[in-house]
C-alpha positions as CSV (number, residue, x, y, z in Angstrom):
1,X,14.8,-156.8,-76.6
2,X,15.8,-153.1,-76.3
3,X,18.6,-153.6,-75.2
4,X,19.7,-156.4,-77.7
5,X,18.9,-154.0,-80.7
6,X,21.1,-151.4,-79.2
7,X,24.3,-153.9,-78.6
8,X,24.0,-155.4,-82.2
9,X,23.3,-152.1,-83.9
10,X,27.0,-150.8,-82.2
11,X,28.9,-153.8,-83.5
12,X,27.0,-153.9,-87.1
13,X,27.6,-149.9,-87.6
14,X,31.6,-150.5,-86.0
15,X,31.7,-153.5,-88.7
16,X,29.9,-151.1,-91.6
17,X,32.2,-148.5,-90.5
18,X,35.1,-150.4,-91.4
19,X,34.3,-151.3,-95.3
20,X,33.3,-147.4,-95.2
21,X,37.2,-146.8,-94.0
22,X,38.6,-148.8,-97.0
23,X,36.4,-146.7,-99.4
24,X,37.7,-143.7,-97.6
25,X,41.4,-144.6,-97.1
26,X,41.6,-146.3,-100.0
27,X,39.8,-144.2,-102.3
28,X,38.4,-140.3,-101.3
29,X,42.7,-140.1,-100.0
30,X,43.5,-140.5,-103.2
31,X,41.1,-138.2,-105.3
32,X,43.0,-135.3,-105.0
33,X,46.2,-137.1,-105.8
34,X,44.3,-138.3,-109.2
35,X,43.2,-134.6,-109.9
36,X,47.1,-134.0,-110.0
37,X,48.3,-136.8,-112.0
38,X,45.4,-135.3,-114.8
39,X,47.0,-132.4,-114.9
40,X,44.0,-130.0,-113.3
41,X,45.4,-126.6,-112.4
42,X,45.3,-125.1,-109.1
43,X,42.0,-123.4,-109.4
44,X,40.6,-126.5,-110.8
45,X,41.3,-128.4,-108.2
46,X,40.2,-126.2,-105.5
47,X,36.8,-125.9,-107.4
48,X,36.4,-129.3,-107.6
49,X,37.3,-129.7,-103.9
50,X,34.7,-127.5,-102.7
51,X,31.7,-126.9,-105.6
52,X,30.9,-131.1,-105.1
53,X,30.1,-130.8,-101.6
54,X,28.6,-127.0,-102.1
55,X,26.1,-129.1,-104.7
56,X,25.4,-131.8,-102.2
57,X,24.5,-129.3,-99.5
58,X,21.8,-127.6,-101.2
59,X,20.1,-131.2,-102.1
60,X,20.7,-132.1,-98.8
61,X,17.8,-129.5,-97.9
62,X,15.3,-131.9,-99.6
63,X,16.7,-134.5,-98.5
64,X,13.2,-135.0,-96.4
65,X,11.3,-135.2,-99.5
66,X,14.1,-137.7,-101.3
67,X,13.6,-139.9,-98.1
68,X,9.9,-140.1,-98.0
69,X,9.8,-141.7,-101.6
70,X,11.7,-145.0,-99.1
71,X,9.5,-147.1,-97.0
72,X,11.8,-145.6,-93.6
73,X,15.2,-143.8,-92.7
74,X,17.1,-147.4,-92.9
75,X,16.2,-148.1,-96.7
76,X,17.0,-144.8,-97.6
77,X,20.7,-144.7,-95.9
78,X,21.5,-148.1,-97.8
79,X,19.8,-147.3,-100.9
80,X,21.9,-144.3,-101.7
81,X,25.2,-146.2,-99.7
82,X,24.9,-148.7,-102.9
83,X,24.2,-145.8,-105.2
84,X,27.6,-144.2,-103.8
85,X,30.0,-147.8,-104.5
86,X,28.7,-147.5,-108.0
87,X,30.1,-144.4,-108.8
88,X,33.1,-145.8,-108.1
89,X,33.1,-148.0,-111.0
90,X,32.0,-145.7,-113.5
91,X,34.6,-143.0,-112.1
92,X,37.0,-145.8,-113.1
93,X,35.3,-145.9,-116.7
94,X,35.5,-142.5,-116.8
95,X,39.3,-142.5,-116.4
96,X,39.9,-144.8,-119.2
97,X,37.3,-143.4,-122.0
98,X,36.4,-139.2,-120.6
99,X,39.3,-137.8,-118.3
100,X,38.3,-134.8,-119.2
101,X,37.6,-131.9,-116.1
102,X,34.1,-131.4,-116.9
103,X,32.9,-134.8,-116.6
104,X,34.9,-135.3,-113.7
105,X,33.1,-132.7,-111.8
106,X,30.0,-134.2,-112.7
107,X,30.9,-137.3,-111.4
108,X,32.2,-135.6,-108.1
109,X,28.9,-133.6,-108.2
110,X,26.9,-136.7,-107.8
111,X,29.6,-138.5,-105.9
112,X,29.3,-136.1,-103.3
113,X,25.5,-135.2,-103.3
114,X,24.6,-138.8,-102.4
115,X,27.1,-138.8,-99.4
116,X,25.6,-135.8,-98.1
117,X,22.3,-136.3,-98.0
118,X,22.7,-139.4,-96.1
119,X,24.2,-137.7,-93.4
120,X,21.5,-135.8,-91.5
121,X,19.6,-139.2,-91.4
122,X,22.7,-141.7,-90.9
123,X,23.7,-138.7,-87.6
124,X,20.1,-139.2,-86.3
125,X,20.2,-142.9,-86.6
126,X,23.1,-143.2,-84.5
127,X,22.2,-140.6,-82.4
128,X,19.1,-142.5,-81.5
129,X,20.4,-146.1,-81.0
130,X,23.8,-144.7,-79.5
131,X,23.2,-144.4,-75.4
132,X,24.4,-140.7,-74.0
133,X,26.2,-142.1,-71.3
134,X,29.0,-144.0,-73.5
135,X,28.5,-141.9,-76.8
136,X,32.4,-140.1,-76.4
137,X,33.5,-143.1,-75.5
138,X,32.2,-145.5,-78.3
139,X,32.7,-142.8,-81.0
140,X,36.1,-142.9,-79.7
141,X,36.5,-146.5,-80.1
142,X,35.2,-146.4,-83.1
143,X,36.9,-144.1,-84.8
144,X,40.2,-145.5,-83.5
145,X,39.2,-149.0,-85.4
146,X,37.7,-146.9,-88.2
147,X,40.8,-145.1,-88.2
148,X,43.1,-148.2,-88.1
149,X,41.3,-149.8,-91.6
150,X,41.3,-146.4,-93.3
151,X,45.0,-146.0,-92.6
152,X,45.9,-149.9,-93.7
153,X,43.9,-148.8,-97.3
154,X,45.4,-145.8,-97.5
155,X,48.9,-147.7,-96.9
156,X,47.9,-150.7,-99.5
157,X,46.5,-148.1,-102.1
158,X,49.7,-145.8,-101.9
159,X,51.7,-148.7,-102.4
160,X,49.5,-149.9,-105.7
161,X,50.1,-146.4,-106.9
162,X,54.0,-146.6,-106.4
163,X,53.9,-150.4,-108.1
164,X,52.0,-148.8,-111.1
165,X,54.5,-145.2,-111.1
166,X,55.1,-145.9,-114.9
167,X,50.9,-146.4,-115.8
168,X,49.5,-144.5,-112.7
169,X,46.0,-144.8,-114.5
170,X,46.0,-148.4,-114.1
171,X,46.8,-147.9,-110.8
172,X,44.3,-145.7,-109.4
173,X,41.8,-147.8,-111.5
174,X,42.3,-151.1,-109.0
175,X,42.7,-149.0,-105.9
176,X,39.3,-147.1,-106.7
177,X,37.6,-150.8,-107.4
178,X,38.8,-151.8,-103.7
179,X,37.1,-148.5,-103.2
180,X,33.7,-149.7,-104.5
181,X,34.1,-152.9,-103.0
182,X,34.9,-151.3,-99.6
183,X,31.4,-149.2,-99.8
184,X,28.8,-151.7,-101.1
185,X,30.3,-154.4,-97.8
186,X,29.3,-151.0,-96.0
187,X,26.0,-150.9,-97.5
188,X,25.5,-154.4,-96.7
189,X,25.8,-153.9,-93.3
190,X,24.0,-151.1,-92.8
191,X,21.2,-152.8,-94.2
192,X,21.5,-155.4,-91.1
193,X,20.9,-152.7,-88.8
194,X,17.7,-152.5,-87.3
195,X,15.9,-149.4,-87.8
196,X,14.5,-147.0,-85.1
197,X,10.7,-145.2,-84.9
198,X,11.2,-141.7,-86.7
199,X,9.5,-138.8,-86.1
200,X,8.4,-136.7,-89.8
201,X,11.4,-134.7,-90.6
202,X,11.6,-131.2,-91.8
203,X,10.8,-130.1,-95.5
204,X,12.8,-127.0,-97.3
205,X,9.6,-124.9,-95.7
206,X,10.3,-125.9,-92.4
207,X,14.3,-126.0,-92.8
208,X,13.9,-122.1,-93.9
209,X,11.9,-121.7,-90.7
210,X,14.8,-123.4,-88.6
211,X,16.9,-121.6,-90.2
212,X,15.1,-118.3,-88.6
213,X,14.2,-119.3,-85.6
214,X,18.4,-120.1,-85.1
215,X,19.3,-116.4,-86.6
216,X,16.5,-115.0,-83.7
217,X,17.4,-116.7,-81.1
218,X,21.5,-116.6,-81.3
219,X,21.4,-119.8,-78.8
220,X,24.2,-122.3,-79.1
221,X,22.9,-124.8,-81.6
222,X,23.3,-121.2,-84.5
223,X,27.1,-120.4,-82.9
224,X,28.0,-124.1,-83.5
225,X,26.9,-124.4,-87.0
226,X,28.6,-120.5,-88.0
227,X,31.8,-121.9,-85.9
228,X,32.0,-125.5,-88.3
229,X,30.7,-123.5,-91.2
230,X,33.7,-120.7,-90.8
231,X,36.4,-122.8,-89.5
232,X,35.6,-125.5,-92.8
233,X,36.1,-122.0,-95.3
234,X,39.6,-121.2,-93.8
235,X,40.8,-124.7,-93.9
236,X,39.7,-124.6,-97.6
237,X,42.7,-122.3,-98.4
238,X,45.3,-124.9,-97.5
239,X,43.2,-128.0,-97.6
240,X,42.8,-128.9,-101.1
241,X,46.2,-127.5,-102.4
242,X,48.2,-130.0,-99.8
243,X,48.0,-133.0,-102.6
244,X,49.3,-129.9,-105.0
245,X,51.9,-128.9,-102.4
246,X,53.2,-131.8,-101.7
247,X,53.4,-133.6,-105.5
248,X,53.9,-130.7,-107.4
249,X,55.6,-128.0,-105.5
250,X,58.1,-130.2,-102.8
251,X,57.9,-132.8,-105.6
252,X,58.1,-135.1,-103.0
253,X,56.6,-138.3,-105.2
254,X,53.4,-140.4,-104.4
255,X,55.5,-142.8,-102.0
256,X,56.4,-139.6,-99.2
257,X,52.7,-138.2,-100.1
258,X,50.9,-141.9,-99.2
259,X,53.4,-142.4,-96.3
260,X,52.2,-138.8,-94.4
261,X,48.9,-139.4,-95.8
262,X,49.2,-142.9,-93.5
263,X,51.2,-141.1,-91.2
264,X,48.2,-139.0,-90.3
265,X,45.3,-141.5,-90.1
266,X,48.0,-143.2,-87.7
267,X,48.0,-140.5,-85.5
268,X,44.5,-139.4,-86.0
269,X,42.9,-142.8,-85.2
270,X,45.5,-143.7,-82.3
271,X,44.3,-141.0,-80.2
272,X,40.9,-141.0,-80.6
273,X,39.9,-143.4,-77.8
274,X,41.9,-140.9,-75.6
275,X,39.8,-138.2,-77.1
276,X,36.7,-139.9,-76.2
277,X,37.2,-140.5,-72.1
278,X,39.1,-136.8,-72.2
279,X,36.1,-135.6,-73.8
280,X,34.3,-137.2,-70.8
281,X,36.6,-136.0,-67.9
282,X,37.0,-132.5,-68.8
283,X,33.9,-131.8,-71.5
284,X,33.8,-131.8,-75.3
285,X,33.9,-127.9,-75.5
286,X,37.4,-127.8,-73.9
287,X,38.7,-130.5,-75.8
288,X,37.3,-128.1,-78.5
289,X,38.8,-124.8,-78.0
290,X,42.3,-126.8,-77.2
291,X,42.5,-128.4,-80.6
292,X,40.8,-124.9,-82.5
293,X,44.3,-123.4,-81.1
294,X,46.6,-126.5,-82.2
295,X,44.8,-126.4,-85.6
296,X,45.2,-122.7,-86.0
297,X,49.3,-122.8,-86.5
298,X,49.2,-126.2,-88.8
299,X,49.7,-124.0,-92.1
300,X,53.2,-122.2,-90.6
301,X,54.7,-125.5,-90.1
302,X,53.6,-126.9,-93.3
303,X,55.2,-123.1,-94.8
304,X,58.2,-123.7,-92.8
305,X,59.1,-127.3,-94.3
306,X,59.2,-125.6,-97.7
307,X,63.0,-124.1,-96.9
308,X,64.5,-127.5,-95.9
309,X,66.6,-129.2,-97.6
310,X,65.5,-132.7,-99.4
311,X,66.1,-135.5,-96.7
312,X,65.1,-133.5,-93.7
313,X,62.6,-132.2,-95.6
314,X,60.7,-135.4,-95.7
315,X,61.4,-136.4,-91.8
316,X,59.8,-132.8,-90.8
317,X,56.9,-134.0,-93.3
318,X,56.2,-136.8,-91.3
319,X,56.5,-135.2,-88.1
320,X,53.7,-132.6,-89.3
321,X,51.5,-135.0,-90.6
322,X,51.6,-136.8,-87.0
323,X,50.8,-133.7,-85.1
324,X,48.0,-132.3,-87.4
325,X,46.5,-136.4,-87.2
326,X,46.1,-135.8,-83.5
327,X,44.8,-132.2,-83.8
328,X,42.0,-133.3,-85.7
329,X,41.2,-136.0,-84.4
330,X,40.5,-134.0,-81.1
331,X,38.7,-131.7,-83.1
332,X,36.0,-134.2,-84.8
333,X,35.5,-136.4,-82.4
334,X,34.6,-133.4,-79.7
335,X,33.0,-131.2,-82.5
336,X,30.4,-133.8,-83.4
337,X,29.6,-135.0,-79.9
338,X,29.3,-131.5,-79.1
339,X,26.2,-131.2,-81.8
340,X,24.1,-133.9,-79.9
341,X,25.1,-132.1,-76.7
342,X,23.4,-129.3,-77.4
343,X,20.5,-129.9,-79.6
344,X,17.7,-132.3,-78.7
345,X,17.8,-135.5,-80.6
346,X,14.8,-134.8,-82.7
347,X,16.6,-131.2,-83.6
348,X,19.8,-133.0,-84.6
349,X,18.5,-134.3,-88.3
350,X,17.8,-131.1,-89.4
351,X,20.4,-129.1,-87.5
352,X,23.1,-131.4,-89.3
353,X,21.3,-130.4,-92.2
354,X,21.3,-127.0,-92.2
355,X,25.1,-126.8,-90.9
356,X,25.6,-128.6,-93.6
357,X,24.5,-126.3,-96.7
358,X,25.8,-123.7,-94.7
359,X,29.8,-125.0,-94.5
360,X,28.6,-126.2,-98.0
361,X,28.5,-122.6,-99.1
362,X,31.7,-121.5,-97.0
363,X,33.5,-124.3,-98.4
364,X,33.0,-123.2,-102.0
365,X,33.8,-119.8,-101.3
366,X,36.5,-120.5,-99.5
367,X,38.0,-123.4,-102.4
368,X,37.4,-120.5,-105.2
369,X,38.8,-117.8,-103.1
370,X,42.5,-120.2,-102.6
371,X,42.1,-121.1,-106.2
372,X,42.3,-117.3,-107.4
373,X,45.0,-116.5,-104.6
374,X,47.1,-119.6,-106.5
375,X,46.6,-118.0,-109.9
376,X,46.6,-114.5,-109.7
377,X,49.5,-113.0,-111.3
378,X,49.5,-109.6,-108.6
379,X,50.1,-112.6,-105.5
380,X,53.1,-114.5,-107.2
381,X,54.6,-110.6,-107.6
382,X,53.8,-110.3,-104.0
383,X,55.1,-113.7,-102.8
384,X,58.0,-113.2,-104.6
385,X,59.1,-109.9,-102.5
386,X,59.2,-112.2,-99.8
387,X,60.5,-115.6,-101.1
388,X,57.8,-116.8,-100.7
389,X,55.7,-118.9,-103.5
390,X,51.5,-118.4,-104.3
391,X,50.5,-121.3,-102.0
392,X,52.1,-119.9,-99.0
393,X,50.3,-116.4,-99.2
394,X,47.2,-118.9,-99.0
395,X,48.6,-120.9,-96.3
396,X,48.8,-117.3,-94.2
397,X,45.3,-116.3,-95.3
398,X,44.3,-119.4,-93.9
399,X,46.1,-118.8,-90.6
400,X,44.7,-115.4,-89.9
401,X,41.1,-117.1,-90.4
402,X,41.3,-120.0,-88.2
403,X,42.6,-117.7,-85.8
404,X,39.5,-115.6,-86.1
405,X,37.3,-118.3,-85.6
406,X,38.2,-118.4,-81.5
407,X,35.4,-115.4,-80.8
408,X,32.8,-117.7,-82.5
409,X,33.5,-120.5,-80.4
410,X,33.8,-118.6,-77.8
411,X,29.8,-118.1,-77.7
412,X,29.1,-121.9,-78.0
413,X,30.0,-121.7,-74.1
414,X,28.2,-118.4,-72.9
């Protein structure tokens, strides 16, 4: 019977996975692309990339308490996967009657809270119904069909968006429908899942205490969660200015932005079922470090294009996008095995959690920080010396930092 619960709960969360991926590729691509097109400046839009999720870390320390008002850890996950398609709908309602920046950082506020606070317990239900012995390789597999839906979204919703070019509001109002569609089919399935017995998980007393305990004892469950939480804050200087880069700055249109937008989830969830049985052969650590390094140089290339002229300009886009697809998807796929390989599984609910306010916190720094890089009148002065423009002076800042993050990870092997 064991057995049976374990085989249908990898197809059902495979099959939930996949209306998830339309929500993603379909919709949370595009957000940024949306903040554009309403005219958000710079620092607005690197605020509202990284304050949302900053929010949605610090509830996601009670998120304990939010689950114990739910009979068990399944009818929480659904509840608030149902609660999440909603705001789909009334981000649409929001375009049409209040686009106005402060009540679309509410929305994202809320948007992104719910997400993350069913993360520590969606992470422990798969980690408990997910066998150790094939975990790299059906993440891997997953992912790669994951990967493969999200990119087919992506590629329909660009496509909606370049149909509706004239009346783009029209257009992101179907594609972030499909979105809420795509997330309460999600919901659905999950809710076909069968659950698994829970231990009593962690209040914010007991999270603080955690929290010690990891500072104390420096073992490699507090290196990993300073290593994601550092490495997520130095991506943040490039990250949410790409959409800003690429529309605005290369003024490369929403057609070239969805195609390496698609271009990327190609990549990305092609190689993940390598990923997964390399991740086996030679160790999730290695995989790692070799991806850390790959990552690290992303921003030049992305600096470099800038220089080019028009046509070849948009070729070299697409060959970045491709090569920073498979960089990352090395990089998640070995950086979240690598948390159930080094906590225990009843450690890995609140471990998630608390890595999770933590990059919540760099995040935000790190989003504010790019944004006043962006805006400051003394770096344009400065980029201009070197033809270069703001952005790129951010891209380098960013460079330096993932490059800095090596020592950290270093210690997750010692």
């Amino acid at each position: 019977m064991q057995k049976y619960k374990v085989k249908k709960n990898l197809k059902l969360s495979t099959i939930e996975g996949c209306f998830w991926a339309v929500m993603y590729g379909g919709g949370e691509t595009f957000l940024s692309a949306c903040a554009v097109f309403l005219q958000f400046s710079p620092f607005q839009i690197s605020f509202l990339s990284s304050f949302p999720p900053f929010i949605g870390s610090c509830f996601q320390l009670f998120s304990s308490i939010i689950k114990n008002k739910f009979k068990d850890i399944k009818q929480f996950v659904v509840t608030m996967s149902y609660l999440q398609a909603i705001l789909w709908i009334a981000l649409v309602i929001l375009l049409f009657y209040k686009p106005t920046y402060k009540y679309i950082l509410i929305w994202s506020c809320i948007y992104w809270t719910i997400g993350t606070i069913i993360q520590p317990a969606w992470t422990a239900w798969m980690g408990y119904f997910v066998p150790r012995r094939i975990r790299a390789r059906y993440f891997g597999k997953r992912n790669r069909i994951i990967g493969f839906i999200s990119f087919l979204a992506t590629l329909i919703a660009g496509y909606i968006l370049d149909i509706f070019s004239e009346n783009l509001i029209f257009g992101f109002a179907i594609i972030f429908i499909a979105a809420f569609i795509g997330r309460a089919l999600s919901a659905f399935y999950l809710n076909k899942k069968f659950n698994f017995e829970e231990k009593e998980t962690q209040n914010i007393i007991e999270y603080i205490s955690s929290f010690k305990n990891l500072i104390k004892n420096k073992n490699k469950s507090f290196y990993y969660i300073v290593f994601n939480s550092y490495i997520s804050f130095s991506i943040m200087f490039f990250g949410p200015l790409f959409s800003i880069y690429m529309l605005r700055t290369m003024e490369l249109g929403v057609l070239v932005y969805t195609i390496n937008m698609t271009l990327w989830q190609i990549s990305n969830f092609s190689c993940s079922s390598y990923f997964g049985k390399l991740c086996e052969k030679i160790g999730d650590y290695k995989v790692l470090k070799i991806s850390t390094y790959m990552i690290v140089f992303l921003p030049i290339l992305w600096i470099l294009l800038y220089y080019l002229d028009n046509q070849t300009q948009i070729l070299a886009t697409f060959l970045v996008s491709i090569l920073a697809g498979v960089c990352f998807s090395a990089f998640t796929l070995s950086s979240f095995n690598l948390l159930y390989k080094i906590s225990k599984k009843e450690d890995v609910i609140h471990f998630s959690a608390l890595g999770t306010f933590i990059k919540g916190a760099a995040i935000l720094m790190g989003g504010i920080l790019a944004g006043l890089i962006v805006e400051s009148s003394f770096i344009k002065q400065i980029a201009q010396n070197f033809n270069l423009i703001p952005i790129h002076i951010s891209m380098l800042v960013s460079v330096l930092l993932r490059f800095l993050s090596i020592p950290i990870l270093n210690k997750i092997n010692t």
